[in-house]
C-alpha positions as CSV (number, residue, x, y, z in Angstrom):
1,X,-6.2,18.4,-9.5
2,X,-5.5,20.9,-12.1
3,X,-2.4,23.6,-11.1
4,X,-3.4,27.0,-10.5
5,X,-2.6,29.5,-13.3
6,X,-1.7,26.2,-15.6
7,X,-3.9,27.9,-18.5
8,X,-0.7,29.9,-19.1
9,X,1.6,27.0,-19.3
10,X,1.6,26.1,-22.7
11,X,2.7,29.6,-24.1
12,X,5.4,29.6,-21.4
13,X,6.6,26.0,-22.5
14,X,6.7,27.2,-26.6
15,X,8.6,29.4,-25.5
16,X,10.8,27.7,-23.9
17,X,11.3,25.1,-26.1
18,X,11.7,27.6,-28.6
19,X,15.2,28.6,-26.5
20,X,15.7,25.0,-25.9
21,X,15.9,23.9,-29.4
22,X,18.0,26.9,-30.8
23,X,20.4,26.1,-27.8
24,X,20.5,22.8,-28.6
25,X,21.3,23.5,-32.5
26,X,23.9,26.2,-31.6
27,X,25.9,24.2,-28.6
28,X,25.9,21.3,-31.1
29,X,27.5,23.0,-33.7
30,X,29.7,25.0,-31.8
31,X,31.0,21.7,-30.4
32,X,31.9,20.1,-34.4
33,X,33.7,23.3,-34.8
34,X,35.7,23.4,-32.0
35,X,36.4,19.4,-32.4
36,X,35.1,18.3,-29.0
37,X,34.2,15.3,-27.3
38,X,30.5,14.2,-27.5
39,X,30.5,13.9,-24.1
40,X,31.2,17.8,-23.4
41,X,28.4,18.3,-25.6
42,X,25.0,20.0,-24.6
43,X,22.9,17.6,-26.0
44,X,18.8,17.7,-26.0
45,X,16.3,15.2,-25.0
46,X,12.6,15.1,-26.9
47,X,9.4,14.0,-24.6
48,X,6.5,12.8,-26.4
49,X,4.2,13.0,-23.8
50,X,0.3,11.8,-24.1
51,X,-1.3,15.2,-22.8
52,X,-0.6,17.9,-20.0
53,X,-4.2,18.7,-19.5
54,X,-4.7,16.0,-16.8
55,X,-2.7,16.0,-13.5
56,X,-1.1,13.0,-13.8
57,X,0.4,13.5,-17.2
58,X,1.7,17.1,-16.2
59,X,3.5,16.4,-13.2
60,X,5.4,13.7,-15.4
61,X,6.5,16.4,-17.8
62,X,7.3,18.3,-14.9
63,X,9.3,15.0,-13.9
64,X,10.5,14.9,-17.5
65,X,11.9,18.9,-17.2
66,X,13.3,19.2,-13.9
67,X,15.5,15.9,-14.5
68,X,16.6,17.7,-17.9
69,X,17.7,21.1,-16.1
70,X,19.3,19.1,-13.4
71,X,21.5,16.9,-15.6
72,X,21.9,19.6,-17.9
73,X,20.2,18.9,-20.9
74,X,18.0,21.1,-23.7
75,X,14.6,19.9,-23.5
76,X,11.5,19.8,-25.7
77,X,8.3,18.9,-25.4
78,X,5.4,18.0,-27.8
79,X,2.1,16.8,-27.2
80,X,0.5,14.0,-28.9
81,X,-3.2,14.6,-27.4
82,X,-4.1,11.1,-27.3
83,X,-3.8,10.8,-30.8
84,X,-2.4,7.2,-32.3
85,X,-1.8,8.9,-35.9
86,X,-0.2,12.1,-34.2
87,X,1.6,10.4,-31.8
88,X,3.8,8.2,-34.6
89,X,4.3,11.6,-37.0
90,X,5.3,13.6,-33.7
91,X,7.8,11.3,-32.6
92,X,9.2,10.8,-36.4
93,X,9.4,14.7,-36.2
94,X,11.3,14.9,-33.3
95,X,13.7,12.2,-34.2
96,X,14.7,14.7,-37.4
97,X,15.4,17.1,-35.2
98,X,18.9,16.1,-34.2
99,X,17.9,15.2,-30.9
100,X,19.8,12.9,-28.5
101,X,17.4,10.5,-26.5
102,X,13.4,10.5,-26.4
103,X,11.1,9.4,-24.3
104,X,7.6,8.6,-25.2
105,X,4.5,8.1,-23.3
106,X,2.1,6.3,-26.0
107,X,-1.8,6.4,-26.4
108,X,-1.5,3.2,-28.1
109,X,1.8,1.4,-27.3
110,X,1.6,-1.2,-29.8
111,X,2.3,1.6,-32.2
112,X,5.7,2.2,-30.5
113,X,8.2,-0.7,-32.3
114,X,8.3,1.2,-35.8
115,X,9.4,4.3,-33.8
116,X,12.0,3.0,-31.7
117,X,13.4,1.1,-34.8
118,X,13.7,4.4,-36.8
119,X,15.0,5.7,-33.4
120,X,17.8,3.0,-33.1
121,X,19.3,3.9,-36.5
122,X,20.1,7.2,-35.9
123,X,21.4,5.6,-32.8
124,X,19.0,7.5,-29.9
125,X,18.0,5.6,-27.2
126,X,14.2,5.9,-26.4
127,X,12.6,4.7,-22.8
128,X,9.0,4.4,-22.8
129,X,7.1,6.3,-19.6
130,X,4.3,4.6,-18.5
131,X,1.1,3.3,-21.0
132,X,3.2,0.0,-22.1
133,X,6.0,-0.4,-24.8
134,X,3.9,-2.8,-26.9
135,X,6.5,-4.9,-27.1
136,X,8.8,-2.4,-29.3
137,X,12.6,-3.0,-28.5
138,X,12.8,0.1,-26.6
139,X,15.7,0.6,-24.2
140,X,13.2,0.5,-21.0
141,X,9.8,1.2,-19.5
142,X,9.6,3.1,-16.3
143,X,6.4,2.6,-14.5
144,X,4.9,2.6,-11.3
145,X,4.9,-0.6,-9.4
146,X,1.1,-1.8,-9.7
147,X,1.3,-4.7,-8.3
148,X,2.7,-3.6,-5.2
149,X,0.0,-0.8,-5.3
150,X,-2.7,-3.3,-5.2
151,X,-1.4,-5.0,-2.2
152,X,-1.6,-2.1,0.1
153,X,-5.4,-1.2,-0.8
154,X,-6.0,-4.7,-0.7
155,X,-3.9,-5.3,2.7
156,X,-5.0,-2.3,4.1
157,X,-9.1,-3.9,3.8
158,X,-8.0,-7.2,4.8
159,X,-6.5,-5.9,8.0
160,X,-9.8,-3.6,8.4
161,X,-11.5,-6.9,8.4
162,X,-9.6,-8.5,11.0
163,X,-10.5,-5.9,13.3
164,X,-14.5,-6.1,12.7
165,X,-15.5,-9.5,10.7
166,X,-17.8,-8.8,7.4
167,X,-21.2,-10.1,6.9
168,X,-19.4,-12.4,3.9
169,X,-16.1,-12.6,2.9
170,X,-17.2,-12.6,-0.9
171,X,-15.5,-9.4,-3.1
172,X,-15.5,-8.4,-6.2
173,X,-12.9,-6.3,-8.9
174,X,-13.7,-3.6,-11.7
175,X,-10.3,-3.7,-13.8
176,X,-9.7,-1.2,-16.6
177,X,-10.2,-2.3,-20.1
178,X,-7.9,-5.4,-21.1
179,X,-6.3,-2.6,-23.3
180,X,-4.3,-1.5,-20.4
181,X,-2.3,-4.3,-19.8
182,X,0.3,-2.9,-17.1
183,X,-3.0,-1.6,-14.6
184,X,-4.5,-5.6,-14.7
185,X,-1.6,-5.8,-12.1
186,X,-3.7,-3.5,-9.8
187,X,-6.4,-5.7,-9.0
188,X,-4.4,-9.6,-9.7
189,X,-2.5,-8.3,-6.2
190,X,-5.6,-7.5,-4.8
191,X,-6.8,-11.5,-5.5
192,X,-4.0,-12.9,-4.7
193,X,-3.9,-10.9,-1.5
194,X,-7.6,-11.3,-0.3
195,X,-7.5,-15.5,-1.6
196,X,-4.4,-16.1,0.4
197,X,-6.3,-14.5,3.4
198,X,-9.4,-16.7,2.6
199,X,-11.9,-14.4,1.1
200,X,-13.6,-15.1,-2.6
201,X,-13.7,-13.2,-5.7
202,X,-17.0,-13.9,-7.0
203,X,-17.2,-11.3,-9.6
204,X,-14.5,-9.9,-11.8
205,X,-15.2,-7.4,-14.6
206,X,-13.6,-5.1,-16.8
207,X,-14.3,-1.9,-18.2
208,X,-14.4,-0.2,-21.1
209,X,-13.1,3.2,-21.0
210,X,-13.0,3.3,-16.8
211,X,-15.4,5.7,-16.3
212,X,-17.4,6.8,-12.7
213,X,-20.9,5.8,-15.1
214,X,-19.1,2.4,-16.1
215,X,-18.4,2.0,-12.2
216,X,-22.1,2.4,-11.2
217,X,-23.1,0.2,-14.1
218,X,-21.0,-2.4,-13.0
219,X,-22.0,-2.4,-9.6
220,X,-25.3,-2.4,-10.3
221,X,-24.9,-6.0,-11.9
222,X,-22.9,-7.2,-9.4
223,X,-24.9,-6.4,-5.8
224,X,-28.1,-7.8,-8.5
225,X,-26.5,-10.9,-8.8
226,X,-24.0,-11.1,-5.0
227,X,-26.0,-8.7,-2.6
228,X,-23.7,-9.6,0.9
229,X,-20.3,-8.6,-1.5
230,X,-18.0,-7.2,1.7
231,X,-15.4,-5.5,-1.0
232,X,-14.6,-3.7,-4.2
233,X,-11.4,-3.4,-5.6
234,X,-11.4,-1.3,-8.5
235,X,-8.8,-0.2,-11.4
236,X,-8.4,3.4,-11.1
237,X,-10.7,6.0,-8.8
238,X,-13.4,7.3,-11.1
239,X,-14.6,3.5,-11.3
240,X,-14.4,3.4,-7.9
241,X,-16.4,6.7,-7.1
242,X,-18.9,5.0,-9.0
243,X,-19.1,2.0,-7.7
244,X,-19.4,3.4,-4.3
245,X,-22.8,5.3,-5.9
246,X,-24.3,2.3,-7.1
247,X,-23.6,0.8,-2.9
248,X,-24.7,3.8,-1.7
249,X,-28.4,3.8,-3.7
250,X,-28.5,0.4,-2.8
251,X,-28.4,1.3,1.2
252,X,-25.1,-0.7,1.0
253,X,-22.9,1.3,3.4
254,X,-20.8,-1.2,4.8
255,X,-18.5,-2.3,1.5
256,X,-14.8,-1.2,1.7
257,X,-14.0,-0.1,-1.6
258,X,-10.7,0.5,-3.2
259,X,-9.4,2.6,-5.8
260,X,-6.2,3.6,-7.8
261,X,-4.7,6.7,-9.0
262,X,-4.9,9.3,-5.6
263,X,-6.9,11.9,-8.5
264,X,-9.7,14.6,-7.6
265,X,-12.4,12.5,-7.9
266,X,-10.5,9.7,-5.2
267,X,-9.3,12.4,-2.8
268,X,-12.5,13.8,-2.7
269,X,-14.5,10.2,-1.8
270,X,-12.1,9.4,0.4
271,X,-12.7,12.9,2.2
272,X,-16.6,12.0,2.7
273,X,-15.3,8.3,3.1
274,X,-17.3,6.8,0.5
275,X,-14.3,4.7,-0.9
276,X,-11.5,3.3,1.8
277,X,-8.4,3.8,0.2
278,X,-6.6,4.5,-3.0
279,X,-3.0,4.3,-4.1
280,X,-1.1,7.5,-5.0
281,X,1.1,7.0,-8.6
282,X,3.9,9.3,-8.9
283,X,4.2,10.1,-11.9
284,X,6.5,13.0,-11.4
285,X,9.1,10.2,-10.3
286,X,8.4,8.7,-13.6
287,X,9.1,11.2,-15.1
288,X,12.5,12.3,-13.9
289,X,13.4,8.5,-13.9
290,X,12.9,8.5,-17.8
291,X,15.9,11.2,-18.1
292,X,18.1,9.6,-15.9
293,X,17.8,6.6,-17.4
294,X,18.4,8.4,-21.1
295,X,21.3,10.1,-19.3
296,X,23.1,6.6,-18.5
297,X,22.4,5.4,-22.3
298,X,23.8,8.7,-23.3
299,X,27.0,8.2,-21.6
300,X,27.6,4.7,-21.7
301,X,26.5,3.5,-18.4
302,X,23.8,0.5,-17.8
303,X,20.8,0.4,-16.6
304,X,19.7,-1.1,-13.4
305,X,16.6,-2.9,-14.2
306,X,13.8,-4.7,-12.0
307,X,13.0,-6.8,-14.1
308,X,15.9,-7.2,-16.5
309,X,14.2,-9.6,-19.3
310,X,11.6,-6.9,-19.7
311,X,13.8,-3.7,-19.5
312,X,11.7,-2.6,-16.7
313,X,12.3,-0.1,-14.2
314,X,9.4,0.5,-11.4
315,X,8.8,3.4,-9.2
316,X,6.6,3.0,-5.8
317,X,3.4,3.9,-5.2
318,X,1.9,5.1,-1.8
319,X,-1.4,4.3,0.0
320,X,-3.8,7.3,0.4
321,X,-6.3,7.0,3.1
322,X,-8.7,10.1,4.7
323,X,-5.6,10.4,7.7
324,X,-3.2,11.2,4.8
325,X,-5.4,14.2,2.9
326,X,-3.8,18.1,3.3
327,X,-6.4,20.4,3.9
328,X,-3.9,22.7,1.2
329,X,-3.5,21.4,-2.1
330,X,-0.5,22.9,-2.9
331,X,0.9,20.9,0.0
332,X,0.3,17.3,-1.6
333,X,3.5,15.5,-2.2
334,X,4.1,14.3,-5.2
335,X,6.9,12.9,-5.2
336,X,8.7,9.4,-3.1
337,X,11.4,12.1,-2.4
338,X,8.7,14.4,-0.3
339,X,8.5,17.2,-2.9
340,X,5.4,18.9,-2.6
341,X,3.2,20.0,-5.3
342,X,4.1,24.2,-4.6
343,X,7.7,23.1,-5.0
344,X,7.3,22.0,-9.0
345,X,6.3,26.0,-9.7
Protein backbone atom coordinates (compact mmCIF):
# COMPACT_ATOMS: atom_id res chain seq x y z
CA UNK A 1 0.00 0.00 0.00
CA UNK A 2 1.38 3.16 -1.42
CA UNK A 3 1.66 6.27 1.41
CA UNK A 4 -0.58 9.07 0.96
CA UNK A 5 1.03 12.21 -0.51
CA UNK A 6 4.33 9.92 -1.23
CA UNK A 7 4.45 11.57 -4.89
CA UNK A 8 6.19 14.45 -3.07
CA UNK A 9 8.71 12.36 -1.36
CA UNK A 10 11.37 12.31 -3.65
CA UNK A 11 11.92 16.19 -3.98
CA UNK A 12 11.73 16.25 -0.11
CA UNK A 13 14.44 13.50 0.15
CA UNK A 14 16.94 15.60 -2.69
CA UNK A 15 16.64 17.88 -0.60
CA UNK A 16 17.48 16.46 2.16
CA UNK A 17 20.21 14.73 1.11
CA UNK A 18 21.39 17.74 -0.34
CA UNK A 19 21.71 19.14 3.58
CA UNK A 20 22.86 15.72 4.53
CA UNK A 21 25.79 15.57 2.31
CA UNK A 22 27.03 19.24 2.77
CA UNK A 23 26.81 18.49 6.59
CA UNK A 24 28.57 15.52 6.29
CA UNK A 25 31.51 17.34 4.16
CA UNK A 26 31.65 20.30 6.57
CA UNK A 27 31.51 18.29 10.16
CA UNK A 28 34.21 16.18 8.61
CA UNK A 29 36.40 18.76 7.89
CA UNK A 30 35.87 20.78 10.72
CA UNK A 31 36.76 17.77 12.73
CA UNK A 32 40.69 17.34 10.77
CA UNK A 33 40.94 20.98 11.71
CA UNK A 34 40.22 20.97 15.02
CA UNK A 35 42.35 17.50 15.40
CA UNK A 36 39.55 15.37 16.85
CA UNK A 37 38.79 11.87 17.52
CA UNK A 38 37.04 9.97 14.71
CA UNK A 39 34.75 8.89 17.09
CA UNK A 40 33.36 12.55 17.84
CA UNK A 41 33.04 12.81 14.29
CA UNK A 42 29.56 13.20 12.43
CA UNK A 43 30.05 10.71 10.10
CA UNK A 44 27.48 9.73 7.05
CA UNK A 45 26.02 6.47 5.99
CA UNK A 46 25.10 5.84 2.02
CA UNK A 47 21.83 3.44 1.28
CA UNK A 48 21.73 1.98 -2.01
CA UNK A 49 18.31 0.94 -1.89
CA UNK A 50 16.57 -1.15 -4.94
CA UNK A 51 13.39 1.35 -5.34
CA UNK A 52 11.04 3.39 -3.05
CA UNK A 53 8.14 3.07 -5.38
CA UNK A 54 6.84 -0.19 -3.76
CA UNK A 55 5.81 -0.34 -0.04
CA UNK A 56 8.10 -2.70 1.03
CA UNK A 57 11.18 -1.07 -0.22
CA UNK A 58 10.04 2.40 1.21
CA UNK A 59 9.35 1.60 4.65
CA UNK A 60 13.02 0.03 4.72
CA UNK A 61 14.47 3.38 3.71
CA UNK A 62 12.26 4.72 6.16
CA UNK A 63 14.00 1.98 8.47
CA UNK A 64 17.27 2.99 6.96
CA UNK A 65 16.58 7.02 7.99
CA UNK A 66 15.02 6.95 11.15
CA UNK A 67 17.93 4.55 12.53
CA UNK A 68 20.37 7.34 10.94
CA UNK A 69 18.73 10.39 12.84
CA UNK A 70 18.47 8.34 15.95
CA UNK A 71 22.22 7.37 16.13
CA UNK A 72 23.11 10.52 14.70
CA UNK A 73 24.36 10.08 11.50
CA UNK A 74 24.14 12.23 7.91
CA UNK A 75 22.30 10.14 5.63
CA UNK A 76 21.98 9.67 1.82
CA UNK A 77 20.05 7.95 -0.26
CA UNK A 78 20.13 6.88 -3.98
CA UNK A 79 18.09 4.76 -5.98
CA UNK A 80 19.22 2.09 -8.12
CA UNK A 81 15.62 1.31 -9.88
CA UNK A 82 16.29 -2.25 -10.28
CA UNK A 83 18.95 -1.64 -12.45
CA UNK A 84 22.16 -4.31 -12.27
CA UNK A 85 24.45 -1.82 -14.30
CA UNK A 86 23.13 1.30 -12.23
CA UNK A 87 23.22 -0.37 -9.12
CA UNK A 88 27.26 -1.19 -9.30
CA UNK A 89 28.08 2.58 -10.77
CA UNK A 90 25.70 3.97 -7.87
CA UNK A 91 27.32 2.34 -5.18
CA UNK A 92 31.09 3.04 -6.76
CA UNK A 93 29.67 6.72 -6.59
CA UNK A 94 28.75 6.73 -3.25
CA UNK A 95 31.84 5.03 -2.07
CA UNK A 96 33.78 8.42 -3.58
CA UNK A 97 31.94 10.32 -1.70
CA UNK A 98 33.74 10.16 1.66
CA UNK A 99 31.17 8.24 3.20
CA UNK A 100 31.44 6.06 6.28
CA UNK A 101 29.41 2.77 5.98
CA UNK A 102 26.79 1.69 3.12
CA UNK A 103 24.25 -0.43 2.90
CA UNK A 104 22.97 -1.99 -0.19
CA UNK A 105 19.86 -3.63 -1.11
CA UNK A 106 20.92 -5.39 -4.67
CA UNK A 107 18.72 -6.19 -7.77
CA UNK A 108 21.16 -8.74 -8.62
CA UNK A 109 23.26 -9.77 -5.55
CA UNK A 110 25.85 -11.70 -7.29
CA UNK A 111 26.92 -8.33 -8.50
CA UNK A 112 27.76 -7.28 -4.91
CA UNK A 113 31.52 -8.87 -4.13
CA UNK A 114 33.39 -6.32 -6.53
CA UNK A 115 31.63 -3.61 -4.58
CA UNK A 116 32.21 -4.58 -1.11
CA UNK A 117 35.94 -5.31 -2.18
CA UNK A 118 36.31 -1.66 -3.42
CA UNK A 119 34.30 -0.85 -0.25
CA UNK A 120 36.81 -2.74 2.11
CA UNK A 121 39.81 -0.70 0.89
CA UNK A 122 38.77 2.42 1.69
CA UNK A 123 38.02 0.61 4.89
CA UNK A 124 33.81 1.11 4.94
CA UNK A 125 31.93 -1.53 6.23
CA UNK A 126 28.87 -2.49 3.96
CA UNK A 127 25.79 -4.84 5.32
CA UNK A 128 23.65 -6.03 2.62
CA UNK A 129 19.53 -5.53 3.38
CA UNK A 130 17.64 -8.10 2.12
CA UNK A 131 17.82 -9.56 -1.80
CA UNK A 132 21.02 -11.91 -0.95
CA UNK A 133 24.83 -10.93 -0.65
CA UNK A 134 25.82 -13.18 -3.54
CA UNK A 135 28.29 -14.51 -1.68
CA UNK A 136 30.45 -10.98 -1.61
CA UNK A 137 32.44 -10.79 1.72
CA UNK A 138 30.19 -8.23 3.04
CA UNK A 139 30.12 -7.50 6.78
CA UNK A 140 26.34 -8.98 7.15
CA UNK A 141 22.94 -9.61 5.60
CA UNK A 142 19.96 -8.53 7.57
CA UNK A 143 16.86 -10.29 6.46
CA UNK A 144 13.65 -11.38 7.56
CA UNK A 145 13.47 -14.85 9.06
CA UNK A 146 11.67 -16.91 6.11
CA UNK A 147 11.84 -19.90 7.38
CA UNK A 148 10.15 -19.18 10.40
CA UNK A 149 7.62 -17.27 8.24
CA UNK A 150 6.71 -20.34 6.40
CA UNK A 151 5.99 -22.23 9.55
CA UNK A 152 3.27 -20.15 10.82
CA UNK A 153 1.24 -20.05 7.37
CA UNK A 154 1.93 -23.60 7.15
CA UNK A 155 1.12 -24.30 11.01
CA UNK A 156 -1.56 -22.08 11.02
CA UNK A 157 -3.40 -24.59 7.97
CA UNK A 158 -2.26 -27.62 9.53
CA UNK A 159 -4.02 -26.80 12.81
CA UNK A 160 -7.14 -25.59 10.50
CA UNK A 161 -7.11 -29.11 9.44
CA UNK A 162 -7.13 -30.73 12.63
CA UNK A 163 -10.16 -29.03 13.49
CA UNK A 164 -12.25 -30.15 10.13
CA UNK A 165 -10.33 -33.15 8.20
CA UNK A 166 -9.66 -32.32 4.23
CA UNK A 167 -11.01 -34.37 1.48
CA UNK A 168 -7.01 -35.38 0.86
CA UNK A 169 -4.10 -34.48 2.57
CA UNK A 170 -2.23 -33.86 -0.76
CA UNK A 171 -0.69 -29.98 -1.23
CA UNK A 172 1.11 -28.30 -3.32
CA UNK A 173 3.89 -25.01 -3.41
CA UNK A 174 4.41 -22.08 -5.96
CA UNK A 175 8.06 -20.83 -5.02
CA UNK A 176 9.50 -17.64 -6.56
CA UNK A 177 12.05 -18.03 -9.23
CA UNK A 178 15.21 -20.09 -8.14
CA UNK A 179 16.80 -16.62 -8.52
CA UNK A 180 15.65 -15.69 -5.19
CA UNK A 181 17.45 -17.91 -3.20
CA UNK A 182 16.70 -16.48 0.53
CA UNK A 183 12.47 -16.76 -0.28
CA UNK A 184 12.96 -20.81 -1.21
CA UNK A 185 13.03 -20.88 2.66
CA UNK A 186 9.32 -19.79 2.60
CA UNK A 187 7.90 -22.72 1.25
CA UNK A 188 10.93 -25.69 2.43
CA UNK A 189 9.31 -24.76 6.14
CA UNK A 190 6.06 -25.18 4.85
CA UNK A 191 7.13 -29.07 3.65
CA UNK A 192 8.85 -29.83 6.25
CA UNK A 193 6.02 -28.58 8.40
CA UNK A 194 2.94 -30.23 6.53
CA UNK A 195 5.38 -33.92 5.98
CA UNK A 196 6.14 -34.06 9.64
CA UNK A 197 2.29 -33.69 10.13
CA UNK A 198 1.71 -36.45 7.45
CA UNK A 199 0.36 -34.62 4.53
CA UNK A 200 2.09 -34.90 0.83
CA UNK A 201 3.52 -32.40 -1.45
CA UNK A 202 2.64 -33.67 -4.73
CA UNK A 203 3.45 -30.72 -6.77
CA UNK A 204 6.14 -28.19 -6.38
CA UNK A 205 6.83 -25.43 -8.89
CA UNK A 206 8.55 -22.36 -9.35
CA UNK A 207 8.00 -19.17 -10.97
CA UNK A 208 9.32 -16.97 -13.08
CA UNK A 209 8.95 -13.49 -12.20
CA UNK A 210 5.96 -14.28 -9.28
CA UNK A 211 3.37 -12.83 -10.82
CA UNK A 212 -0.81 -13.09 -9.86
CA UNK A 213 -0.99 -14.48 -14.05
CA UNK A 214 2.02 -16.92 -13.25
CA UNK A 215 -0.12 -18.02 -9.99
CA UNK A 216 -3.33 -18.87 -12.09
CA UNK A 217 -1.15 -20.54 -14.68
CA UNK A 218 0.34 -22.59 -12.30
CA UNK A 219 -2.63 -23.69 -10.71
CA UNK A 220 -4.26 -24.39 -13.61
CA UNK A 221 -1.68 -27.33 -14.21
CA UNK A 222 -1.72 -28.50 -10.99
CA UNK A 223 -5.81 -29.02 -10.01
CA UNK A 224 -5.40 -30.56 -14.15
CA UNK A 225 -3.12 -32.96 -13.04
CA UNK A 226 -4.17 -33.38 -8.64
CA UNK A 227 -7.86 -32.19 -8.55
CA UNK A 228 -8.56 -33.25 -4.40
CA UNK A 229 -5.09 -30.83 -3.67
CA UNK A 230 -6.38 -29.59 0.17
CA UNK A 231 -3.44 -26.71 0.10
CA UNK A 232 -1.32 -24.12 -1.57
CA UNK A 233 1.50 -22.65 -0.16
CA UNK A 234 2.85 -20.01 -2.26
CA UNK A 235 6.12 -17.65 -2.35
CA UNK A 236 4.88 -14.30 -2.03
CA UNK A 237 0.96 -12.94 -2.31
CA UNK A 238 0.40 -11.90 -5.93
CA UNK A 239 1.15 -15.72 -6.71
CA UNK A 240 -1.15 -16.61 -4.24
CA UNK A 241 -4.06 -14.20 -5.27
CA UNK A 242 -3.73 -16.00 -8.40
CA UNK A 243 -3.76 -19.17 -7.47
CA UNK A 244 -6.76 -18.74 -5.39
CA UNK A 245 -8.43 -17.53 -9.09
CA UNK A 246 -7.51 -20.49 -10.87
CA UNK A 247 -9.42 -22.60 -7.46
CA UNK A 248 -12.02 -20.30 -7.60
CA UNK A 249 -12.98 -20.94 -11.61
CA UNK A 250 -12.44 -24.31 -10.93
CA UNK A 251 -15.45 -24.30 -8.17
CA UNK A 252 -12.58 -25.27 -5.83
CA UNK A 253 -13.55 -23.36 -2.69
CA UNK A 254 -12.37 -25.40 -0.06
CA UNK A 255 -8.26 -25.16 -0.56
CA UNK A 256 -6.39 -23.17 2.21
CA UNK A 257 -3.99 -21.18 0.51
CA UNK A 258 -1.05 -19.41 1.74
CA UNK A 259 0.87 -16.47 0.87
CA UNK A 260 3.90 -14.21 1.83
CA UNK A 261 4.60 -10.62 1.97
CA UNK A 262 1.23 -8.99 4.05
CA UNK A 263 1.15 -6.48 0.42
CA UNK A 264 -2.29 -4.90 -1.11
CA UNK A 265 -2.95 -7.51 -3.20
CA UNK A 266 -2.77 -10.21 0.16
CA UNK A 267 -4.58 -7.99 2.53
CA UNK A 268 -7.18 -7.52 0.23
CA UNK A 269 -7.76 -11.61 -0.50
CA UNK A 270 -7.50 -12.19 2.85
CA UNK A 271 -10.36 -9.45 3.47
CA UNK A 272 -12.82 -11.52 0.99
CA UNK A 273 -11.01 -14.74 2.39
CA UNK A 274 -9.93 -16.08 -0.82
CA UNK A 275 -6.32 -16.87 0.54
CA UNK A 276 -6.07 -18.05 4.49
CA UNK A 277 -3.17 -16.42 5.63
CA UNK A 278 0.00 -14.62 4.78
CA UNK A 279 3.10 -13.52 6.65
CA UNK A 280 3.79 -9.90 7.27
CA UNK A 281 7.92 -8.85 6.43
CA UNK A 282 9.08 -5.97 8.16
CA UNK A 283 11.05 -4.46 6.31
CA UNK A 284 11.15 -1.25 8.17
CA UNK A 285 13.02 -3.43 10.96
CA UNK A 286 15.40 -4.23 8.31
CA UNK A 287 15.99 -1.41 7.68
CA UNK A 288 16.93 0.28 10.92
CA UNK A 289 18.82 -3.03 11.73
CA UNK A 290 21.15 -2.27 8.72
CA UNK A 291 22.35 1.07 10.63
CA UNK A 292 22.77 -0.32 13.78
CA UNK A 293 24.68 -2.89 12.63
CA UNK A 294 27.01 -0.20 10.56
CA UNK A 295 26.98 1.83 13.74
CA UNK A 296 28.70 -1.17 15.82
CA UNK A 297 31.38 -1.68 12.75
CA UNK A 298 31.83 2.08 12.94
CA UNK A 299 32.80 2.01 16.44
CA UNK A 300 34.50 -1.06 17.00
CA UNK A 301 31.91 -3.24 18.47
CA UNK A 302 30.80 -6.85 17.08
CA UNK A 303 28.05 -8.02 15.68
CA UNK A 304 25.73 -10.48 17.19
CA UNK A 305 24.94 -12.79 14.37
CA UNK A 306 22.28 -15.75 13.98
CA UNK A 307 24.02 -17.37 12.02
CA UNK A 308 27.59 -16.46 12.52
CA UNK A 309 29.29 -18.63 9.50
CA UNK A 310 27.04 -16.68 7.18
CA UNK A 311 27.12 -13.12 8.78
CA UNK A 312 23.49 -13.26 9.09
CA UNK A 313 21.26 -11.33 11.13
CA UNK A 314 17.33 -12.18 10.92
CA UNK A 315 14.34 -10.08 11.81
CA UNK A 316 10.77 -11.81 12.60
CA UNK A 317 8.00 -11.94 10.59
CA UNK A 318 4.35 -11.98 11.76
CA UNK A 319 1.26 -14.00 10.59
CA UNK A 320 -1.57 -11.95 9.00
CA UNK A 321 -4.93 -13.50 9.02
CA UNK A 322 -8.68 -11.58 8.19
CA UNK A 323 -8.90 -11.14 12.46
CA UNK A 324 -5.58 -9.12 12.29
CA UNK A 325 -6.71 -6.45 9.15
CA UNK A 326 -7.28 -2.50 10.49
CA UNK A 327 -10.16 -1.21 8.88
CA UNK A 328 -7.51 2.26 8.71
CA UNK A 329 -4.47 1.90 6.85
CA UNK A 330 -2.56 4.27 8.41
CA UNK A 331 -3.03 2.12 11.47
CA UNK A 332 -1.11 -1.05 10.18
CA UNK A 333 1.93 -1.72 12.19
CA UNK A 334 4.92 -2.00 10.61
CA UNK A 335 7.13 -2.64 12.74
CA UNK A 336 7.97 -5.83 15.66
CA UNK A 337 8.22 -2.76 17.98
CA UNK A 338 4.36 -1.80 17.33
CA UNK A 339 4.99 1.34 15.26
CA UNK A 340 2.26 2.05 13.10
CA UNK A 341 2.45 3.06 9.66
CA UNK A 342 0.99 7.08 10.60
CA UNK A 343 3.91 7.06 12.99
CA UNK A 344 6.87 6.87 10.01
CA UNK A 345 5.37 10.54 8.66
Amino acid sequence: MKKKGYLFLPLAMAAAMAVGCAGASASKEDGKADGKNAVDERKTIAYCTLGVDSDYWYLMERGVAKACEDLGYDYIMQDHKEDEALMVSTCQNLLNQDIDGLIVSPIKPEALPPIVENAHMKEIPVIIGDMGDGDSDDDGLIMSDNYAGGVMTSSYIRDLFEKEEPASRDYAVVRLQPEAAISQFRCDSAIDVMTEAGYTCVSDNYSKGGTTEEGLSIMQDIIAAHPDICAVFCGNDRLAVGVAQAAKIAGLNDIKIAGFDADESGIEALKTEAIACTAQQFSYDIGYECVVAIDKLIRGEAIEYDDEEKKQILVDCAMITKDDIVENPEDQIISSTGLTRKETD
